[in-house]
C-alpha positions in Angstrom: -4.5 -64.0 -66.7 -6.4 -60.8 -67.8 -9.9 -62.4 -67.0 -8.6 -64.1 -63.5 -7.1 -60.6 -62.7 -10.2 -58.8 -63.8 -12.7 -60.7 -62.2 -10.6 -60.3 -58.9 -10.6 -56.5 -59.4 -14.7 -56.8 -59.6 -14.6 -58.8 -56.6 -12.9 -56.6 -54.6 -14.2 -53.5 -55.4 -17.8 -54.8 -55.1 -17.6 -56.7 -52.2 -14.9 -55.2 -50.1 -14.6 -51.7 -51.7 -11.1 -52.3 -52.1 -8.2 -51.6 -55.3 -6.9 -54.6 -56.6 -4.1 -52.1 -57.4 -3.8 -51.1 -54.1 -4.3 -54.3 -52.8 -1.5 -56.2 -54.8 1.9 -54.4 -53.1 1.0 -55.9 -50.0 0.8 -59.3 -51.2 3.5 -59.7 -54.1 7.3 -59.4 -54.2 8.3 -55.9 -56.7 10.1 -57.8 -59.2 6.6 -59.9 -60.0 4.6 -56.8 -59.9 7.0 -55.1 -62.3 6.2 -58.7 -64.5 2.6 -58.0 -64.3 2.5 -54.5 -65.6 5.2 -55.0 -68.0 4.1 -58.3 -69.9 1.3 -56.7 -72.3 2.6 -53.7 -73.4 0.5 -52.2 -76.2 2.5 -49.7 -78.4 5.6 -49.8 -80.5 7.7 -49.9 -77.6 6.6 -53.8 -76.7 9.7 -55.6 -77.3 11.8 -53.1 -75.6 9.7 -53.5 -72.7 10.0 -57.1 -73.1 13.8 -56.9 -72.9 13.4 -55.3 -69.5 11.1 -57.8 -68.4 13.5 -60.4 -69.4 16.0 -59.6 -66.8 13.4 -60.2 -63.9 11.1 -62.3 -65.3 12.7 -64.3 -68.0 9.9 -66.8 -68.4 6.8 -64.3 -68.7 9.0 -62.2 -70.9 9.6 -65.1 -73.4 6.0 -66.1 -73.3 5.3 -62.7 -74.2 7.2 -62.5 -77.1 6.3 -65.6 -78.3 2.6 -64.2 -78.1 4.2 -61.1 -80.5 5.9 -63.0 -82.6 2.4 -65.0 -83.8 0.5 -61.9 -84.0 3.5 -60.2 -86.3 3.3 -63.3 -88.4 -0.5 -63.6 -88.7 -0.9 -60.2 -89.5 1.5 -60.2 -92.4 -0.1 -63.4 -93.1 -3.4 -61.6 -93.7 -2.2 -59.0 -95.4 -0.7 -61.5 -98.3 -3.8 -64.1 -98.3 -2.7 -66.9 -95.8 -5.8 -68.0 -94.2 -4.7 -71.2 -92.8 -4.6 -70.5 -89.5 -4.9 -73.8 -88.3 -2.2 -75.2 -90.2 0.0 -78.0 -88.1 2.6 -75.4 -88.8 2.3 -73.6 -85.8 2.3 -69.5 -87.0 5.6 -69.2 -84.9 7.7 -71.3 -87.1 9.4 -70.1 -89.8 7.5 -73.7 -91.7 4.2 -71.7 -91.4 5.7 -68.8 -93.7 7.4 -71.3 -96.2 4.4 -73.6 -96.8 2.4 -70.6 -98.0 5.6 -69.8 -100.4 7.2 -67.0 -98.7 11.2 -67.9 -98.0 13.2 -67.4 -95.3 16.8 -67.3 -95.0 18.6 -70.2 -93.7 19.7 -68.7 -90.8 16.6 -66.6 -89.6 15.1 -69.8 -90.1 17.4 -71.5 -87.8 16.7 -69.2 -85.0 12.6 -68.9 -85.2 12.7 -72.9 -84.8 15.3 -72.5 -81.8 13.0 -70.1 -80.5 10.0 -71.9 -81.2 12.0 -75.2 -79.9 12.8 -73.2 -76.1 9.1 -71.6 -75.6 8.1 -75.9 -76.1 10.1 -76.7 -73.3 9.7 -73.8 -71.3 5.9 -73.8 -71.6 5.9 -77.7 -70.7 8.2 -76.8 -67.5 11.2 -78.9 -69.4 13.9 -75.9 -69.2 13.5 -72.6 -67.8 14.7 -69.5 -70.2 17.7 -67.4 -69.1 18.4 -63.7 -69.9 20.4 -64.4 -72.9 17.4 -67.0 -74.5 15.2 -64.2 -74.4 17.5 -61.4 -75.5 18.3 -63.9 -78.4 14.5 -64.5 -79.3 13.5 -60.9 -79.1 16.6 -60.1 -81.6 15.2 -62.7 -83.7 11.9 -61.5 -83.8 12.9 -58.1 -84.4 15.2 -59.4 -87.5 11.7 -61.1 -89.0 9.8 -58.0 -88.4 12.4 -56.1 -90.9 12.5 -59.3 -93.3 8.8 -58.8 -93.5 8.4 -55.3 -93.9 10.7 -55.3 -96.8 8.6 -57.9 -98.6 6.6 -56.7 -101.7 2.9 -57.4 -100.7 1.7 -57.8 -104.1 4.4 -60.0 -105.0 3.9 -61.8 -101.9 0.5 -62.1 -102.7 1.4 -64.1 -106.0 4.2 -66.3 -104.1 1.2 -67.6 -101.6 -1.6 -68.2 -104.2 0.5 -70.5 -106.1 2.1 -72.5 -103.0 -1.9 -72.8 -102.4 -2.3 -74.0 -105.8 0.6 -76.3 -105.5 -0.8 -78.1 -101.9 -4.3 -78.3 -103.2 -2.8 -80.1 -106.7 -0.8 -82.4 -104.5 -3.7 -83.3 -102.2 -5.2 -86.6 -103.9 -1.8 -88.3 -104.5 -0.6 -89.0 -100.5 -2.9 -91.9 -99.4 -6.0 -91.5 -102.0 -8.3 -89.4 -99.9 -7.0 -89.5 -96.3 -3.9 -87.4 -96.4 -5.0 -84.0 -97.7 -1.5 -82.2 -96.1 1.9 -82.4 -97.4 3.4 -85.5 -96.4 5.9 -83.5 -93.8 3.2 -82.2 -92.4 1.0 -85.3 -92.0 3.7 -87.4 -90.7 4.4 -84.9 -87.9 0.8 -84.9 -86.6 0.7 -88.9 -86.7 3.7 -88.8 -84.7 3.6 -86.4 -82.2 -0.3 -88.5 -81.5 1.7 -91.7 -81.3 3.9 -89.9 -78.6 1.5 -88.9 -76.5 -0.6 -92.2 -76.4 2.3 -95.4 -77.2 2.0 -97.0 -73.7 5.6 -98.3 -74.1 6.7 -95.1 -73.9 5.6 -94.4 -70.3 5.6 -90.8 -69.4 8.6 -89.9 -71.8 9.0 -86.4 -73.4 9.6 -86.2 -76.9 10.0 -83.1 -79.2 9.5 -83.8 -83.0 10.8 -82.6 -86.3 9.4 -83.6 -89.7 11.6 -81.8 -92.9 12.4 -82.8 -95.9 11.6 -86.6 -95.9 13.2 -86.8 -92.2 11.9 -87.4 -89.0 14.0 -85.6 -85.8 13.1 -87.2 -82.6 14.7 -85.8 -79.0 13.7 -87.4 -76.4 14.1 -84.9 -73.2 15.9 -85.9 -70.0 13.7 -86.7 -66.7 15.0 -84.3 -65.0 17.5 -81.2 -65.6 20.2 -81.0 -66.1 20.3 -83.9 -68.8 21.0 -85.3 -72.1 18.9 -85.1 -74.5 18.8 -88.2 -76.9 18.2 -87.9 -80.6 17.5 -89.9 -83.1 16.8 -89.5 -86.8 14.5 -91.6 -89.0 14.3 -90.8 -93.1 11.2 -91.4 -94.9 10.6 -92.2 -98.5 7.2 -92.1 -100.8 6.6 -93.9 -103.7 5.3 -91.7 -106.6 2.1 -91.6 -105.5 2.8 -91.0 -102.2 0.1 -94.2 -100.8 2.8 -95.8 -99.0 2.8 -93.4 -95.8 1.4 -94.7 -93.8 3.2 -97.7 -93.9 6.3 -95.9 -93.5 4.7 -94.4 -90.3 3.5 -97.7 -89.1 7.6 -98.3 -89.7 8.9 -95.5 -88.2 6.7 -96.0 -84.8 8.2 -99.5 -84.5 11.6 -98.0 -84.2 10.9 -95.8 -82.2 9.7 -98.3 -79.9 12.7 -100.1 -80.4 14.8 -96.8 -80.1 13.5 -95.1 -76.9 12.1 -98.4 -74.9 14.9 -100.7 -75.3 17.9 -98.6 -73.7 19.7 -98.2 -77.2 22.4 -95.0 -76.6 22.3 -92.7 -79.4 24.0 -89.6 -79.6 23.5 -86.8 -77.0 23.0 -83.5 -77.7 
C-alpha cells in the first residue's frame, strides 16, 4: 500500500503538478481517509491509535495490529537468540515463542491463537472483524508486550539455546533424514499442503491445528453466517518417530472420508 500510494504521489506531482494529499478528499469517503493516515502510526502511541482506527475501520485496524504484534515478537525474539524466522510457527502465535523455550500462560496463549485464528479468516475474506475482535486483540497484544518486558533476557537467553539444543538432538529420529522439525510441526505443513491440493476436497476452507499429538481440523462454512465443522484426529509415533508419515497418509484418508462424504460432526 505504501509503494502503490507513493508511486501515485510521483505521478501526480510530476505529471499533473498535483497533491496526492490534496487530491484524495475529493475522491474518498472521511472515515477511509481517517484509515489511511491512522493505520501506520510510528511512535508509542500505535496501539492507541489502532483502537481508534478500529471503530471505523475494523479490518485495517486488525491487520495492523497483527503487523505489530510480529514485529513485538521478533524483536524480543532477537534480543534472546531466536533466529528462526521462518519457522512453520508463524511469529504471531504464541507456538513460535514456546518452541524456542519461552512459556506462556495458558490463557495468553489462548487468546494470541484466537487472534491469530480471526486475522486467518479475515485476511482470506472468511469473517469480517468487529469492534470488540479488535479491542480484544489489541488488549492481548498489549498483555504479551508486559509478559515480555518482564522476562529476564539472559535467562531467556539460556531457556532458547537449550530448546535449540533439544530440536536439533531430536532431528534424526522422525523419519531418518526427511523430517528435520518436530513432529507437530511437520504434520501441520503436510497437511495444510494436502488441503490446498486434495481434489476431493473441491474448493473447501479448512483451518488447521497440530498440538500435542492432535490434529484440529475446521472446515469453514460457504458462506456466512455458518457452521463451522470440526473434527479432531490424534496421532501417535513409535519411538523412533519413522512411522509419520504413515500416520499422515492415515489421517488424509479420513479426512477424505470426513469432509467429502457428508459425515455431521459437531458444530462450533
Amino acid at each position: 500500500m505504501n509503494l502503490a500510494k507513493d508511486f501515485f504521489g510521483e505521478v501526480l506531482k510530476l505529471h499533473y503538478g498535483q497533491d496526492l494529499d490534496e487530491v484524495l478528499p475529493q475522491f474518498a469517503e472521511e472515515k477511509d481517509l481517517a484509515a489511511l493516515t491512522m493505520r501506520e502510526p510510528a511512535d508509542e502511541s500505535e496501539l492507541e491509535n489502532l483502537k481508534k482506527l478500529g471503530k471505523v475501520h475494523p479490518l485495517g485496524a486488525l491487520l495492523s495490529a497483527i503487523a505489530y504484534l510480529e514485529r513485538t515478537i521478533l524483536k524480543f525474539g532477537e534480543s534472546v537468540g531466536i533466529t528462526n524466522r521462518l519457522s512453520p510457527s508463524m511469529p504471531i502465535s504464541g507456538r513460535y515463542l514456546e518452541i524456542n523455550g519461552i512459556e506462556l500462560p495458558e490463557d495468553l496463549k489462548e487468546r494470541l491463537d484466537n487472534t491469530r485464528r480471526l486475522r486467518n479468516m479475515a485476511a482470506h475474506g472468511r469473517a469480517e472483524p468487529t469492534r470488540d475482535d479488535v479491542a480484544t486483540a489489541i488488549s492481548t497484544i498489549e498483555e504479551l508486550e508486559v509478559f515480555l518486558s518482564k522476562q529476564d533476557i539472559e535467562s531467556s537467553k539460556d531457556k532458547v539455546f537449550l530448546a535449540r539444543k533439544r530440536r536439533e538432538a531430536e532431528k534424526p529420529t522422525y523419519d531418518n533424514s526427511r523430517v528435520l522439525i518436530p513432529p507437530d510441526q511437520w504434520m501441520h505443513e503436510v497437511l495444510k499442503n494436502f488441503l490446498m491440493v486434495e481434489p476431493s476436497l473441491g474448493k473447501k476452507k479448512f483451518i488447521i491445528e497440530v498440538k500435542e499429538g492432535k490434529v484440529l481440523l475446521s472446515e469453514l462454512p460457504e458462506m456466512l453466517p455458518g457452521d463451522t465443522k470440526s473434527f479432531e484426529y490424534p496421532f501417535a509415533l513409535n519411538d523412533r518417530g519413522d512411522n509419520i508419515s504413515s500416520e499422515s497418509e492415515r489421517i488424509k484418508l479420513e479426512i477424505i472420508r470426513d469432509c467429502s462424504s457428508g459425515t455431521a460432526p459437531k458444530s462450533n
